[in-house]
Structures are given as C-alpha cells and as structure tokens.
C-alpha positions as CSV (number, residue, x, y, z in Angstrom):
1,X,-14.4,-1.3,35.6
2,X,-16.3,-3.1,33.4
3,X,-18.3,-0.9,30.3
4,X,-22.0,-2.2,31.9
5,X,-20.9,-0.4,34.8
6,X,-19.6,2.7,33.4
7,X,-23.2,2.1,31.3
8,X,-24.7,2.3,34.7
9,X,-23.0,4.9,35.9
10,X,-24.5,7.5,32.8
11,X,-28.2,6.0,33.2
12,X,-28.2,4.1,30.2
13,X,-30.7,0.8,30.9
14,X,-30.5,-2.1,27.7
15,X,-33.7,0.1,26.5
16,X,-31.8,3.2,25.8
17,X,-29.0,1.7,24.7
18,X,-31.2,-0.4,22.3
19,X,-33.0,3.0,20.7
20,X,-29.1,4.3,20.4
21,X,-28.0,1.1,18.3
22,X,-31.4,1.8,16.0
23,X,-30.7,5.5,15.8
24,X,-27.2,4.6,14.7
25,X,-28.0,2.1,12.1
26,X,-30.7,4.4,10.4
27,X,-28.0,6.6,10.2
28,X,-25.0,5.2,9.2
29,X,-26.2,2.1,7.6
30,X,-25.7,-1.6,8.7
31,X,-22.4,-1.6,6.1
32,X,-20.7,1.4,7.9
33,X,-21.4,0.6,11.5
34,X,-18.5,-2.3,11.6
35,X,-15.8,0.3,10.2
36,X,-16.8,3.2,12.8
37,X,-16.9,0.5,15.7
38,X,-13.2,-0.2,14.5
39,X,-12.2,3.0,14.1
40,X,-13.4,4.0,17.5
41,X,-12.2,1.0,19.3
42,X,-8.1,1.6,18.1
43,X,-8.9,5.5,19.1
44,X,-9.7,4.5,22.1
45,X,-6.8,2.0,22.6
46,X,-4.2,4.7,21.1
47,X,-5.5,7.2,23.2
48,X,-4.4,4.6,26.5
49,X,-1.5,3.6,25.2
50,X,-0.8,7.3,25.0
51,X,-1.6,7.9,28.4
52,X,0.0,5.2,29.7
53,X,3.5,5.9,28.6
54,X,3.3,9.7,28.7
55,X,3.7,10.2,32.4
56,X,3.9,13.3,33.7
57,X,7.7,14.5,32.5
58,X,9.0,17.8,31.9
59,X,11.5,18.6,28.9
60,X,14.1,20.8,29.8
61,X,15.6,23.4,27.1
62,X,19.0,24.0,27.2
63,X,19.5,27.8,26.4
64,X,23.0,28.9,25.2
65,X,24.4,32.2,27.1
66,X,25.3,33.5,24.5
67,X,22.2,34.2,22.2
68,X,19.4,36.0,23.2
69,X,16.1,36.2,22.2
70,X,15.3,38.1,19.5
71,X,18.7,38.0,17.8
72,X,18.6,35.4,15.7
C-alpha cells in the first residue's frame, strides 16, 4: 500500500494536502519542519519494527508453592 493511496483512502486531494504543508510551515517554521519529519519517520519505523517482532506471545510466571500472596 502505497502512502497516495492511504492519502486517498482519508480524502486528502494534492489541494488539501498542499494547505496542510502551508499550515505546518507557518507554524513550525521552514528550520524545524526537517527535524519533526525525522523524528516522525524513525517513530514510525520503531513502532513496525516493534510490531513486527512482538508477536502475539504469552509470558508465563512461575509461582513457587510455597509463598503466598501477601506474605512477603
């Protein structure tokens, strides 16, 4: 799935998308906008990564028999 499509998919034409970029710039400033496009781009590659090798797994506790809650 390429990000135009995904684009597509939410509605945003090259026109909203163009007012976003302006919006953006005002904001942040043309100096800042390289180092937040960074910082979300290895967010969003961490957060894959992540999901990639954290499959669905379960840790299992081993509880000793004899302790018991509350008697520590």
């Amino acid at each position: 799935m390429s990000p135009f499509s995904f684009l597509a998919f939410m509605g945003l034409g090259p026109t909203e998308l163009i007012v976003i970029l302006v919006i953006l710039l005002l904001l942040f400033g043309g100096s800042k906008l390289p180092s937040l496009a960074k910082g979300l781009g290895q967010s969003i590659k961490e957060f894959k990564n992540a999901a990639k090798d954290d499959g669905p797994t379960e840790k299992k506790t081993e509880t000793k028999s004899d302790t018991k809650p509350g008697n520590n």
